[in-house]
C-alpha positions as CSV (number, residue, x, y, z in Angstrom):
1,X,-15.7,25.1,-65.1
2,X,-15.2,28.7,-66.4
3,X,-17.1,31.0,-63.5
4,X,-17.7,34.9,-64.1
5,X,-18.7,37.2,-61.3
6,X,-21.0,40.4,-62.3
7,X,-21.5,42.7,-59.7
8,X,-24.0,45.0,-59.8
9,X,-22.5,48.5,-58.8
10,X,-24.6,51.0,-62.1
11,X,-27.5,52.6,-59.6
12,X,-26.9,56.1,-57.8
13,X,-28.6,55.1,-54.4
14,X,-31.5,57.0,-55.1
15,X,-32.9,55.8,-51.7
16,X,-29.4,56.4,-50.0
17,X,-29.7,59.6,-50.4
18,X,-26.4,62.0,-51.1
19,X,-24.3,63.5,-54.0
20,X,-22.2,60.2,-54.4
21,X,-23.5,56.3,-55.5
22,X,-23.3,54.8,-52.2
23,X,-21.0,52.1,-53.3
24,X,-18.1,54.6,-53.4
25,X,-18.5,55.2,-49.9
26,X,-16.0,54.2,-47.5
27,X,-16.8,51.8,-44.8
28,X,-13.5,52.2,-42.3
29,X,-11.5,53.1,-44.7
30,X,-12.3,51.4,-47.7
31,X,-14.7,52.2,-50.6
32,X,-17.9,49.4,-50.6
33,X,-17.2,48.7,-54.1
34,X,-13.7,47.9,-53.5
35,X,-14.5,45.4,-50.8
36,X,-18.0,44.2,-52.9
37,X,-14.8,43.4,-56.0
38,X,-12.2,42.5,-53.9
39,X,-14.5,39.3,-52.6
40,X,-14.7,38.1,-56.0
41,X,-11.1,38.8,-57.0
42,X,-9.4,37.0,-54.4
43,X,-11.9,34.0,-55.2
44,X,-10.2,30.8,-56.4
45,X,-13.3,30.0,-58.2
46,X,-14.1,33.2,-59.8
47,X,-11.9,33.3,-63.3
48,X,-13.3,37.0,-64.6
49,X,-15.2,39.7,-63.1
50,X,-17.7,41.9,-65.2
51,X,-18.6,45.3,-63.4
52,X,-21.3,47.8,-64.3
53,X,-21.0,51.1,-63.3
54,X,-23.1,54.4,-63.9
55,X,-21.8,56.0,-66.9
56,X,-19.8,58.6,-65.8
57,X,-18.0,56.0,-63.4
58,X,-17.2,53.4,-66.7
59,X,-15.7,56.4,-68.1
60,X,-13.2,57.1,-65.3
61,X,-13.7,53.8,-63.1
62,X,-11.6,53.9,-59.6
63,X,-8.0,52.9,-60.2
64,X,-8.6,49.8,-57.5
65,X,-10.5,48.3,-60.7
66,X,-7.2,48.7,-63.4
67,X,-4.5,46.4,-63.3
68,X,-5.7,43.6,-61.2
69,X,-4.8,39.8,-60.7
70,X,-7.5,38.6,-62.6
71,X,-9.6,39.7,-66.2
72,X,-12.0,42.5,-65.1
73,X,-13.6,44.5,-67.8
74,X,-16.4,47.6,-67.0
75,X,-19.3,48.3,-68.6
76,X,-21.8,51.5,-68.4
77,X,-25.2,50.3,-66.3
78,X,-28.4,50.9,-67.6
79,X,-31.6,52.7,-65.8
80,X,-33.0,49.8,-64.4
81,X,-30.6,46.9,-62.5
82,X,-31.5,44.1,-65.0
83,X,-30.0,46.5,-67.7
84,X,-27.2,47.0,-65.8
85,X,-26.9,43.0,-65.6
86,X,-27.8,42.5,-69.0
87,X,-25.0,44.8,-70.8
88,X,-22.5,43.3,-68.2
89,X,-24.1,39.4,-69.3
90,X,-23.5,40.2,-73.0
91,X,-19.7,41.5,-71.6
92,X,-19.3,37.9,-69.9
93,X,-16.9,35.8,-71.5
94,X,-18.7,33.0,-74.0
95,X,-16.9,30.2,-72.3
96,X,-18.9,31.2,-68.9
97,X,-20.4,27.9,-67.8
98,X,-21.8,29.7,-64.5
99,X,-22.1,33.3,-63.9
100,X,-22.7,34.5,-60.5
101,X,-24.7,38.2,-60.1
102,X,-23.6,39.9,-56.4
103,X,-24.8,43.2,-55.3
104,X,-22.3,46.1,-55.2
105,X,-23.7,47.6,-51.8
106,X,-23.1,44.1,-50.3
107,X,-19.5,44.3,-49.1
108,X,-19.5,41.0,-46.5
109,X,-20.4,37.9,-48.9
110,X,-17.9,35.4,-47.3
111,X,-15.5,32.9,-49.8
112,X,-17.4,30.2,-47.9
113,X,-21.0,31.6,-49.4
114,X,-20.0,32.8,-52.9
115,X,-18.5,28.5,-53.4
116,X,-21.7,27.1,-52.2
117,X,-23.6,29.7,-54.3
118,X,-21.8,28.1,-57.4
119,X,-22.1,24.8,-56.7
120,X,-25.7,24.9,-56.4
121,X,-26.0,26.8,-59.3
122,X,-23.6,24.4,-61.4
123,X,-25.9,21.5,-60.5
124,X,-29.6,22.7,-60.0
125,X,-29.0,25.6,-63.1
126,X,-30.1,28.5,-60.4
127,X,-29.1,29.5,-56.9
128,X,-29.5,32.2,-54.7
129,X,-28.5,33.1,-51.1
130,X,-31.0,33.6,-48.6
131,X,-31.8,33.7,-45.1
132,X,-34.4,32.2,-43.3
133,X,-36.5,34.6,-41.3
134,X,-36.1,34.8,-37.5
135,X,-38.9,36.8,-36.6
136,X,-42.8,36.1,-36.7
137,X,-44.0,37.4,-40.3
138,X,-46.9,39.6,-40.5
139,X,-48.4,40.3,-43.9
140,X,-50.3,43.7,-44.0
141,X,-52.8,45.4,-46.2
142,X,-53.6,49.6,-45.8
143,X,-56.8,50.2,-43.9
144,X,-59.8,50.9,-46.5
145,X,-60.6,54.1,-44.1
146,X,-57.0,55.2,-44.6
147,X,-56.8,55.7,-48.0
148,X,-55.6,58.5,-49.0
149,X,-52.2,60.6,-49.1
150,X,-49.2,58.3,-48.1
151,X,-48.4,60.4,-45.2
152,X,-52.0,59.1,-43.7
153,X,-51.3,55.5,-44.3
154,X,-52.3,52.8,-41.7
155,X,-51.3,49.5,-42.6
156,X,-53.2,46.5,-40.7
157,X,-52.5,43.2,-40.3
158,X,-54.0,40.5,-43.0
159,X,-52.5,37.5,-42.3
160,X,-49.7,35.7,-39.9
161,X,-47.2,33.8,-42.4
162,X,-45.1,30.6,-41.2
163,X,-41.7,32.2,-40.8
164,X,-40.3,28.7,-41.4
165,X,-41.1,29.1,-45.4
166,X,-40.3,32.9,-45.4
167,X,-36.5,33.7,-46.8
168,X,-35.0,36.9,-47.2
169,X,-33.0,36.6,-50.8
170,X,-29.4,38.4,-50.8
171,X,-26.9,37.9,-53.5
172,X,-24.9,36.4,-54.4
173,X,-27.6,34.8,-57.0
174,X,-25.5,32.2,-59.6
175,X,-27.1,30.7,-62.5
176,X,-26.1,28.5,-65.3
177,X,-25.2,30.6,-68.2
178,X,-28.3,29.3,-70.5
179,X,-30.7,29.7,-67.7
180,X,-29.8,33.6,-67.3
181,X,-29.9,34.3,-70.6
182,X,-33.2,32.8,-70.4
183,X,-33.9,35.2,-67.5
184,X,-32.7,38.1,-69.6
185,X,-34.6,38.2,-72.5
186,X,-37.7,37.5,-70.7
187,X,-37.3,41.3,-69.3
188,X,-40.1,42.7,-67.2
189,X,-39.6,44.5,-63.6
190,X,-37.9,42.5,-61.1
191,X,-36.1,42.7,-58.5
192,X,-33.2,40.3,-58.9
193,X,-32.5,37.9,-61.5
194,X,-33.8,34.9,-59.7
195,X,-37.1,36.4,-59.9
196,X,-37.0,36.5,-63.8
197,X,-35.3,33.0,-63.6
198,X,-38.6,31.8,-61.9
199,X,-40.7,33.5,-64.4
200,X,-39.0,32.1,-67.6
201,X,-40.0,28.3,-66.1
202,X,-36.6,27.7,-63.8
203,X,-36.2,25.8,-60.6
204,X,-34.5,28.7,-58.3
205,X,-32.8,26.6,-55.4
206,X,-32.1,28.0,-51.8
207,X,-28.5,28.4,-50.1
208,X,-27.9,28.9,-46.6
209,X,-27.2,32.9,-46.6
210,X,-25.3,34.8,-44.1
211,X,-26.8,37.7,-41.3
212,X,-23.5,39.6,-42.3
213,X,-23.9,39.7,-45.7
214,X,-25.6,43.4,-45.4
215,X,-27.0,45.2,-47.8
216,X,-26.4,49.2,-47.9
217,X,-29.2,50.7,-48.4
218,X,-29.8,53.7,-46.1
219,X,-27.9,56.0,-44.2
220,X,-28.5,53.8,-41.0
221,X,-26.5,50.8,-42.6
222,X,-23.5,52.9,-42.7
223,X,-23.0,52.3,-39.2
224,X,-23.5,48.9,-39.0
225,X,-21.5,48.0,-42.2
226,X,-18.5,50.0,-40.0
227,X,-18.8,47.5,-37.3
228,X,-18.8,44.3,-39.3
229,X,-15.9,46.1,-40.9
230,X,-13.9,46.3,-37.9
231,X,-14.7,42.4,-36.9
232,X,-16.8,44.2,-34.8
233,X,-15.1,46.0,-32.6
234,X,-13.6,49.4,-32.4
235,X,-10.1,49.5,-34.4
236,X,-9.0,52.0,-32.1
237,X,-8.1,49.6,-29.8
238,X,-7.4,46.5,-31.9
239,X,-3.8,46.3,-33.3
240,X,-3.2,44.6,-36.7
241,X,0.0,42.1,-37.5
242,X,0.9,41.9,-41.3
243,X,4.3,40.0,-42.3
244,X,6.2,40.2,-45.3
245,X,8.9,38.6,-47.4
246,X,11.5,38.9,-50.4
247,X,14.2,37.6,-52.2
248,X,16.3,38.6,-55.0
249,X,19.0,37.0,-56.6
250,X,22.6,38.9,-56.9
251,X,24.1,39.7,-60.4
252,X,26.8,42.0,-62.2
253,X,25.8,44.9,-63.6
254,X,23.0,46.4,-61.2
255,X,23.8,48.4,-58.0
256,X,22.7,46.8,-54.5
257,X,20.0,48.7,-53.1
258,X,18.2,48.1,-50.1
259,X,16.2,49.9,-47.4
260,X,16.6,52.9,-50.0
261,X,20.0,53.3,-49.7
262,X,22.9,52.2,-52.3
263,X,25.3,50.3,-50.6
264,X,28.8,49.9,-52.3
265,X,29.6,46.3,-53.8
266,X,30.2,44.8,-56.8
267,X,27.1,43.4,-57.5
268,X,23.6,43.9,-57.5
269,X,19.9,42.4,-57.1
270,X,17.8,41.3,-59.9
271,X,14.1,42.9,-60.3
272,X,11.9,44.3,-62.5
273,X,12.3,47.3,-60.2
274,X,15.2,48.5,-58.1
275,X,14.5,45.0,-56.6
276,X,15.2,46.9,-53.0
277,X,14.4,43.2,-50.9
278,X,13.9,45.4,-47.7
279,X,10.8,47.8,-48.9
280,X,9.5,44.9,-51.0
281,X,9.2,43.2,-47.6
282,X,8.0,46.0,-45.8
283,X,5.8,46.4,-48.4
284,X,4.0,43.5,-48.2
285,X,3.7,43.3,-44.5
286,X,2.4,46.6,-44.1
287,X,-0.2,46.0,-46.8
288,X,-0.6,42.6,-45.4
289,X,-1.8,43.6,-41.9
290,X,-4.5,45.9,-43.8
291,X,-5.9,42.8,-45.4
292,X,-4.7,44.9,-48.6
293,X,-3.6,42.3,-51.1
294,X,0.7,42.7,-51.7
295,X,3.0,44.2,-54.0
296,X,2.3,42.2,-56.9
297,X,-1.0,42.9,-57.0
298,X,-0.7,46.8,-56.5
299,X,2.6,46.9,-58.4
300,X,2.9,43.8,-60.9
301,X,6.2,43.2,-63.0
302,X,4.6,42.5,-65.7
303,X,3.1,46.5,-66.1
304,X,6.0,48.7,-67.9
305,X,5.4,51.5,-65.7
306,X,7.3,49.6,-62.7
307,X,10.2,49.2,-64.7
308,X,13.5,50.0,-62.4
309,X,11.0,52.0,-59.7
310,X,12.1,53.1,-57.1
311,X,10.9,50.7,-54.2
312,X,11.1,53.5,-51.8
313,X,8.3,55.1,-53.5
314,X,6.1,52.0,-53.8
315,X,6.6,51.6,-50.0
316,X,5.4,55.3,-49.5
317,X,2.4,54.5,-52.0
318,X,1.6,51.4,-49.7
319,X,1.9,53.0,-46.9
320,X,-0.9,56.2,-48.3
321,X,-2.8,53.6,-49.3
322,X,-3.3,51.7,-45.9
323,X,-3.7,55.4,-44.5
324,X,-6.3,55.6,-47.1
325,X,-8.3,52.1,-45.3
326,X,-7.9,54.4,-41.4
327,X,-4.9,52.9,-40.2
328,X,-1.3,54.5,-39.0
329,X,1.4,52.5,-39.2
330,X,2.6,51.7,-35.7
331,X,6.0,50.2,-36.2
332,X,8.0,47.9,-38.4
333,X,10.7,45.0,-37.6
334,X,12.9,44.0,-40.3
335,X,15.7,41.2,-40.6
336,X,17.9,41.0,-43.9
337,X,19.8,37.4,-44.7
338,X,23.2,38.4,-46.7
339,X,26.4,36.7,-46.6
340,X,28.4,39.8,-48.3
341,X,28.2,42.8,-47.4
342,X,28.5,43.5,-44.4
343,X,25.2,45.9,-43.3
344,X,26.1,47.6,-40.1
345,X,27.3,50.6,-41.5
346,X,24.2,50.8,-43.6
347,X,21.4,50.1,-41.1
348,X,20.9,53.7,-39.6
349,X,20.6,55.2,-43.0
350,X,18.4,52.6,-44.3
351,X,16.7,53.3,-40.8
352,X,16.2,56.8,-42.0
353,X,15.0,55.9,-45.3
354,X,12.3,53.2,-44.6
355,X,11.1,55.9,-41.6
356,X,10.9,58.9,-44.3
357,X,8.8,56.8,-46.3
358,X,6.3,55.5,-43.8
359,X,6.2,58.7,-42.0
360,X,7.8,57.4,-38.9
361,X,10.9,58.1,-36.4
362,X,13.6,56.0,-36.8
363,X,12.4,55.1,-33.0
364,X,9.9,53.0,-34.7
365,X,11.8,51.2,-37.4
366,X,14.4,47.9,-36.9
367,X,16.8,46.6,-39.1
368,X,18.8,43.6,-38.6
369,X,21.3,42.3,-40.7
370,X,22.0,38.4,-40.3
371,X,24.5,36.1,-42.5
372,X,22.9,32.3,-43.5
373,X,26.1,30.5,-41.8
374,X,27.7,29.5,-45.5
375,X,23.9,27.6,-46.0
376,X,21.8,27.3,-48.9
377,X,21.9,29.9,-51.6
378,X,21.9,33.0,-49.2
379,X,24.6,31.2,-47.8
380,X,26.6,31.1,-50.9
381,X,26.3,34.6,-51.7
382,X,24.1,33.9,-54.6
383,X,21.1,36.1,-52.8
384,X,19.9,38.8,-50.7
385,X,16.3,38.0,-48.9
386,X,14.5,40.1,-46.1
387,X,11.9,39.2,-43.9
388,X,9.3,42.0,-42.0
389,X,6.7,42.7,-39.2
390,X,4.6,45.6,-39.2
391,X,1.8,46.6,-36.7
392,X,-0.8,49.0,-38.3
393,X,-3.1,50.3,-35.3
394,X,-6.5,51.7,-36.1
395,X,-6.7,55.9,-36.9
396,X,-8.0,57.6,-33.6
397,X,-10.4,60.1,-34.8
């Protein structure tokens, strides 16, 4: 089953309020948008994303939307949000059995709710996430006396609804790929596309929702979004744990670079970059413990401009980008697995060079080197691998 994810992201917030779209704004550290995508990118059902943006963003879209793991393609929004989803429906591969729409300002759908969205929507035709209402429902109507301007409004109460057949719709909403297009060119105002699936003649069917799955819409949810974002608690307390690993295989003709440093011996490791095994580890723990993807994602080898980089520089990159999401990197703990050559020498300017690049002491940074004991491939001489810890601690502000 070919699955594509739109997300809605082409409105300016006009309720928000502010001089930016409110899904560029950061919740600790990290645009909504971003996190609204990443959701959807990291999906193992999701095979292409679609996302519209206002038309000045589609022109210059956020570089956290180029060069990722899985086909994403951008498309300018339209006034209303069912234009926005209809340019980015007629974007949507043809082979799309199921597309599912999610809202750009909601950054907390879980994995666990977009699958069951999908499924629902792969065997009924149309799903949508909802959650049941907790509180008693009061329907009201203005008071006949009170008509007038809205600031003299006084809304009464007409009628006392049974909660236990009210839900509150969220998104992710999925639908089969014939049913939305049915949906589409019915037009009409709506507020979601299950609400123009139900008015083109289809049977809209009801998943469990989630309380977390927010929706930004004022100034107010900025706070709370911060909280969930912080698993909540306060992150200048909580101390985050990333790990990282790499291994490269040693050949003639390249020089043997790791920890930044170029360390005399007759061969060298194989890479699309420097293939430095010690930053790409770092690397990846440090962007680990920021729940940031790794360095394949950021930095693939299959993108020309990596070619021989320097991995010093893709470790600094990492590390301003995890800066970016309001943490500091704390410390990091690094063990290297070579036979031949001996490191010793090399750790305290490798030390120095890792430290430079995070912005840290060498006080903060540990390098070990380690032989395999004559085992395996490392063992034979045939490789170089390194494994790392880092711990990124929340920014204090």
């Amino acid at each position: 089953m070919h699955v594509t994810a739109i997300i809605a992201a082409g409105g300016r917030g006009q309720r928000f309020g502010g001089a930016r779209p409110k899904q560029l704004l950061s919740v600790a550290g990290r645009p909504v948008l971003e996190r609204s995508v990443a959701a959807f990118l990291t999906h193992p059902s999701i095979d292409e994303i679609v996302v519209a943006l206002p038309t000045e963003l589609a022109d210059d879209p956020p570089g956290y939307l180029r060069g990722t793991s899985k086909p994403l393609r951008i498309v300018a929004g339209g006034p209303r949000r069912q234009d926005s989803v209809a340019s980015a429906f007629r974007a949507a591969s043809e082979r799309s059995d199921v597309i599912v729409i999610h809202d750009a300002a909601r950054p907390f759908a879980s994995a666990a709710l977009i699958a069951r969205t999908i499924a629902a929507a792969a065997e009924s035709g149309a799903a949508l996430a909802a959650v049941q209402a907790r509180d008693t429902v009061k329907q009201g109507h203005l008071s006949p006396a009170a008509a007038g301007p809205r600031s003299g409004d006084v809304w009464i109460v007409k009628a006392t609804l049974p909660r236990e057949l009210i839900f509150l719709a969220q998104t992710p909403q999925a639908f089969r790929r014939e049913v939305l297009r049915d949906a589409i060119a019915l037009g009409g105002e709506a507020t979601d596309e299950a609400g123009l699936a139900e008015r083109a003649g289809h049977t809209v069917r009801i998943v469990e929702g989630e309380v977390s799955n927010i929706k930004i819409t004022t100034p107010g949810d900025v706070a709370v979004a911060e909280t969930l974002a912080r698993g909540g608690h306060d992150d200048r307390t909580v101390a985050r744990v990333g790990t990282g690993y790499d291994l490269h295989k040693l050949i003639e003709g390249r020089p043997l670079i790791l920890g930044g440093i170029t360390i005399p011996f007759e061969r060298g490791l194989s890479g699309h970059s420097d293939a430095d095994a010690v930053c790409h580890a770092i690397t990846d723990a440090v962007l680990g413990a920021a729940a940031a993807g790794d360095i394949g994602r950021h930095f693939p080898d299959t993108d020309p401009q990596w070619q021989g980089a320097s991995s010093v520089g893709l470790l600094k990159r990492a590390a301003a980008l995890v800066r970016e999401r309001g943490y500091k990197i704390a410390n990091v703990d690094v063990v290297v697995i070579a036979e031949r050559p001996k490191l010793t020498p090399w750790v305290e300017p490798m030390r120095a060079s890792v430290g430079q690049a995070l912005g840290l002491t060498t006080d903060c940074i540990s390098i070990k080197g380690k032989t395999n004991e004559g085992v395996g491939e490392l063992g034979r001489g045939e490789a170089i691998a390194a494994h790392a810890v880092a711990l990124l601690r929340g920014v204090v502000d």
